[in-house]
C-alpha positions as CSV (number, residue, x, y, z in Angstrom):
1,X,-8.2,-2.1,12.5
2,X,-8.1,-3.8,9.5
3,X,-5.9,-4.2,6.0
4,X,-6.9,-1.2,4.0
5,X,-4.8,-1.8,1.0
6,X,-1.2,-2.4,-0.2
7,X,1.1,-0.4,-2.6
8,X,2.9,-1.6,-5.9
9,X,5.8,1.1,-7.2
10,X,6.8,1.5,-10.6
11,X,8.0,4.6,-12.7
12,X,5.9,7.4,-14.0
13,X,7.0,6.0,-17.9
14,X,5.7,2.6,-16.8
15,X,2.9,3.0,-14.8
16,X,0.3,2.2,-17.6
17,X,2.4,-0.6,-18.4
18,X,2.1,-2.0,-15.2
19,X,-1.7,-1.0,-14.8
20,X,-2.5,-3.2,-18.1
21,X,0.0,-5.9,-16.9
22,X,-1.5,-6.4,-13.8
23,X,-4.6,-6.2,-14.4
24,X,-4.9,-8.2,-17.2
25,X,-2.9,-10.6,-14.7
26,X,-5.8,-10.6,-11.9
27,X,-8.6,-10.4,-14.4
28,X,-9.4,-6.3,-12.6
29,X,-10.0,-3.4,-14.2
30,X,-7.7,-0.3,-12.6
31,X,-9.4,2.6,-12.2
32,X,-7.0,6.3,-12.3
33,X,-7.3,7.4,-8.7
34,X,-5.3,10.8,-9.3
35,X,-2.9,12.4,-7.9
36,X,-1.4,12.9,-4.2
37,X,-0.6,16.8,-4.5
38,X,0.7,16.9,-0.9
39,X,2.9,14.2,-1.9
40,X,3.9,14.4,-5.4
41,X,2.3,11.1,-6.3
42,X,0.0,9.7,-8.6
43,X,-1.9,6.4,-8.3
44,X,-4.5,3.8,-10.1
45,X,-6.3,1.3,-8.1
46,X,-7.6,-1.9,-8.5
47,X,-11.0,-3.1,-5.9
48,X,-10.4,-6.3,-4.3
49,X,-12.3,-8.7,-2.5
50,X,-12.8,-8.3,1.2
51,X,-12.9,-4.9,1.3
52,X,-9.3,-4.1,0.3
53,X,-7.7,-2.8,-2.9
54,X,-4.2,-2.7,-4.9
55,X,-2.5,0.5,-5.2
56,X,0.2,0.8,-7.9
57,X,2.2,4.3,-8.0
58,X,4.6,6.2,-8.9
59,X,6.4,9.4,-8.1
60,X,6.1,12.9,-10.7
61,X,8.3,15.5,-11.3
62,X,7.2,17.7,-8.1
63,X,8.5,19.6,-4.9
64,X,6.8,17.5,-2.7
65,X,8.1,14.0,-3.8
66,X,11.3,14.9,-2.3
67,X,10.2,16.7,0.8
68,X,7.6,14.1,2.4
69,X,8.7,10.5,3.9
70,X,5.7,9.0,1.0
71,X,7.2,10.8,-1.9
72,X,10.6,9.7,-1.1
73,X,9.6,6.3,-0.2
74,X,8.2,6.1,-3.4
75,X,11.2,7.3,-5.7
76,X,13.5,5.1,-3.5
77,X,11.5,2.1,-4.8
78,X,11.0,3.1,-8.0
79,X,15.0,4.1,-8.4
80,X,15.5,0.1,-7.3
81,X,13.5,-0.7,-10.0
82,X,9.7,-0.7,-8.3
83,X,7.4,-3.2,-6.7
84,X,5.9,-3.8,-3.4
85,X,6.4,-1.1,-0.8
86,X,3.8,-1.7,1.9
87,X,0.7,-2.4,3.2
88,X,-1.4,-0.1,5.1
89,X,-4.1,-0.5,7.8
90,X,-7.2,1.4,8.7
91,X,-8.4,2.6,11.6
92,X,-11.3,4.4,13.4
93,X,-9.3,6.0,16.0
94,X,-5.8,7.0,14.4
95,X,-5.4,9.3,17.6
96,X,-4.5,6.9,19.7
97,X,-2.3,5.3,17.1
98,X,-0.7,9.0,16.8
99,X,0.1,8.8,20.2
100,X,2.3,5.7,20.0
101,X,4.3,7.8,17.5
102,X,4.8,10.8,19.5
103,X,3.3,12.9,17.2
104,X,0.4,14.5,14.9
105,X,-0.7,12.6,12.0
106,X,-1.3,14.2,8.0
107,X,-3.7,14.6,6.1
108,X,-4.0,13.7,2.6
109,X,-6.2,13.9,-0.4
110,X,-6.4,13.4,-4.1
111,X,-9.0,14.1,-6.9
112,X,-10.1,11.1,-9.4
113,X,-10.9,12.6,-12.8
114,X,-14.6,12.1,-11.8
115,X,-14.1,14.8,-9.4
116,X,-14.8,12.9,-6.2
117,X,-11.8,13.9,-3.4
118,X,-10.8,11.2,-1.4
119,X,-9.7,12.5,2.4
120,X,-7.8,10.2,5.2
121,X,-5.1,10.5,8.2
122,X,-2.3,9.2,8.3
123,X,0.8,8.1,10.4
124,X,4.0,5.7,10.4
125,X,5.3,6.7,6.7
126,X,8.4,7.7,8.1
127,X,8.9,4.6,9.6
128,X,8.2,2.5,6.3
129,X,12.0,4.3,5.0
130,X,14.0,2.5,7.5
131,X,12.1,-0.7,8.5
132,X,10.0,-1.6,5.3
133,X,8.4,-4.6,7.1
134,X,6.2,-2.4,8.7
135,X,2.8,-1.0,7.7
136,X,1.0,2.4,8.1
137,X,-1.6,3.6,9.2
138,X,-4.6,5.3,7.6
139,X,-8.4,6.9,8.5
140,X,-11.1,8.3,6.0
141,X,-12.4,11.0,6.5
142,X,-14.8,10.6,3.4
143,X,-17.9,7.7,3.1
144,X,-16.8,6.3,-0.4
145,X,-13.8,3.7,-0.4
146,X,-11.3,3.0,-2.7
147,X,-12.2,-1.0,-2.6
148,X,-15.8,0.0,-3.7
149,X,-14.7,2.0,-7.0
150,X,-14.7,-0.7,-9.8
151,X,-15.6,-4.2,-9.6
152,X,-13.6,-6.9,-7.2
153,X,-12.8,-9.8,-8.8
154,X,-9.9,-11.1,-6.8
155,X,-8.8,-11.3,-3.0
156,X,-5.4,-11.4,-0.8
157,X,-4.6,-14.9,-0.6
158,X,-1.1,-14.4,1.1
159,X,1.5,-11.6,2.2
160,X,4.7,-12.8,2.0
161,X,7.8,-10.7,4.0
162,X,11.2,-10.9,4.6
163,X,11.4,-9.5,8.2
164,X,13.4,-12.0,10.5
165,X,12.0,-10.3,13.7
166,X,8.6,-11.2,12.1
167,X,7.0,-7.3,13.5
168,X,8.7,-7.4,16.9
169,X,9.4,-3.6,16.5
170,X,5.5,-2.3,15.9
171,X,3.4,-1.6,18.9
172,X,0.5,-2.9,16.4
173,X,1.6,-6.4,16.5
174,X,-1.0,-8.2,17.7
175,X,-4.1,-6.1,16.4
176,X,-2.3,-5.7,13.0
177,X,-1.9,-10.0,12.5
178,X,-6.0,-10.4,14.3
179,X,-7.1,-8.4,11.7
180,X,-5.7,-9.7,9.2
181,X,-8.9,-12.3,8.8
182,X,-7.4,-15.2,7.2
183,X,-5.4,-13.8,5.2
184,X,-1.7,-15.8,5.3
185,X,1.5,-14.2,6.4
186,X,4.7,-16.0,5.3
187,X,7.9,-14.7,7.1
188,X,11.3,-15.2,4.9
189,X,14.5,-14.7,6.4
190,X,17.1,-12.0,4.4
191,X,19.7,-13.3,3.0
192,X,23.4,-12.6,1.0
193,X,21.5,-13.0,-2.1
194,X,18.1,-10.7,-0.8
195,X,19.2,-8.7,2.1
196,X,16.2,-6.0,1.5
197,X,13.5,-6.7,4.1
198,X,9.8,-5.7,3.7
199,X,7.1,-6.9,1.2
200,X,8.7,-9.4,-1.1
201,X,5.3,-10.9,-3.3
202,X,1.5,-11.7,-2.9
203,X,-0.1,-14.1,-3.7
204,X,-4.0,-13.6,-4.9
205,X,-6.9,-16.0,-5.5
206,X,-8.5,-14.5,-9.1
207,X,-10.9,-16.1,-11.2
208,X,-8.2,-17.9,-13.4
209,X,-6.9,-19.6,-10.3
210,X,-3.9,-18.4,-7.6
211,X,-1.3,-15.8,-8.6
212,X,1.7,-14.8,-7.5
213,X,3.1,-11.3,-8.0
214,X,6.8,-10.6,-6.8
């Protein structure tokens, strides 16, 4: 198991707004990674450094994005005005992670304009609606990674959460905070003023020095 990637949300009129911002931000170039037809999502990405990469999407005007837990995690982010959502883990053997859930995982796929189709499995979406501190869980099912599409300039420096039970609900615990490989985790606690738990900012190491993105 290890940290595949993590997922910005913003709104279909602003995602090339937040593409250029963000990039220009961690000196990366986004590359469009298409769209999610079983989902009703589209996406750009952004390599990283250690073998991650930086999702940012948004939801479209489709049947899907309202009847699957991603799309409407997605529009429930981006109606609260967007930003991080989660972070997602892959895995060689999602079976046996399947089987913690109780039940089968999906499959997904989407089409960069280049024509390549990007396949995987996944399972825990449904979960990410009701306890955002929580990640997913993800397996390709095709050679070529997001992470190597583009070039990395920057890395995950630190994941910062507001989760007071700092993952005491995931069976993935341990194997999800091992893999992790130096990467920091900084638990807040909610609050009056920021009751909403789950991914609050990273921070990333880029060429032009440490950045934080909230």
């Amino acid at each position: 198991m290890q940290l595949d990637h993590i997922s910005y949300v913003t709104s279909h009129d602003l995602l090339l707004d937040t593409v250029q911002r963000l990039g220009s931000r961690m000196s990366t170039t986004f590359i469009d990674g298409g769209i999610h037809p079983r989902f009703g999502t589209r996406n750009f990405t952004a390599p990283l450094l250690g073998g991650q990469y930086l999702e940012v999407v948004c939801p479209l005007d489709h049947p899907a994005t309202e009847n699957t837990p991603w799309g409407k995690a997605v529009v429930e982010k981006s109606l609260k005005g967007g930003g991080w959502l989660t972070w997602v883990f892959s895995t060689n053997d999602i079976k046996s992670i399947a089987q913690k859930f109780g039940r089968e995982s999906v499959e997904g796929h989407r089409t960069r304009p280049d024509g390549y189709d990007l396949k995987w499995k996944q399972i825990g979406v449904k979960e990410i609606n009701n306890s955002k501190e929580l990640p997913f869980f993800i397996q390709w099912l095709t050679r070529e990674h997001p992470s190597m599409n583009g070039k990395a300039e920057s890395k995950i420096k630190k994941i910062i959460i507001c989760d007071e039970t700092q993952l005491a609900g995931s069976w993935f615990k341990d194997e999800i905070l091992y893999s992790l490989d130096g990467i920091e985790i900084e638990w807040q606690l909610p609050s009056e003023e920021n009751p909403e738990r789950g991914l609050v900012a990273i921070e990333f190491s880029t060429p032009r020095g440490n950045l934080l993105v909230d």
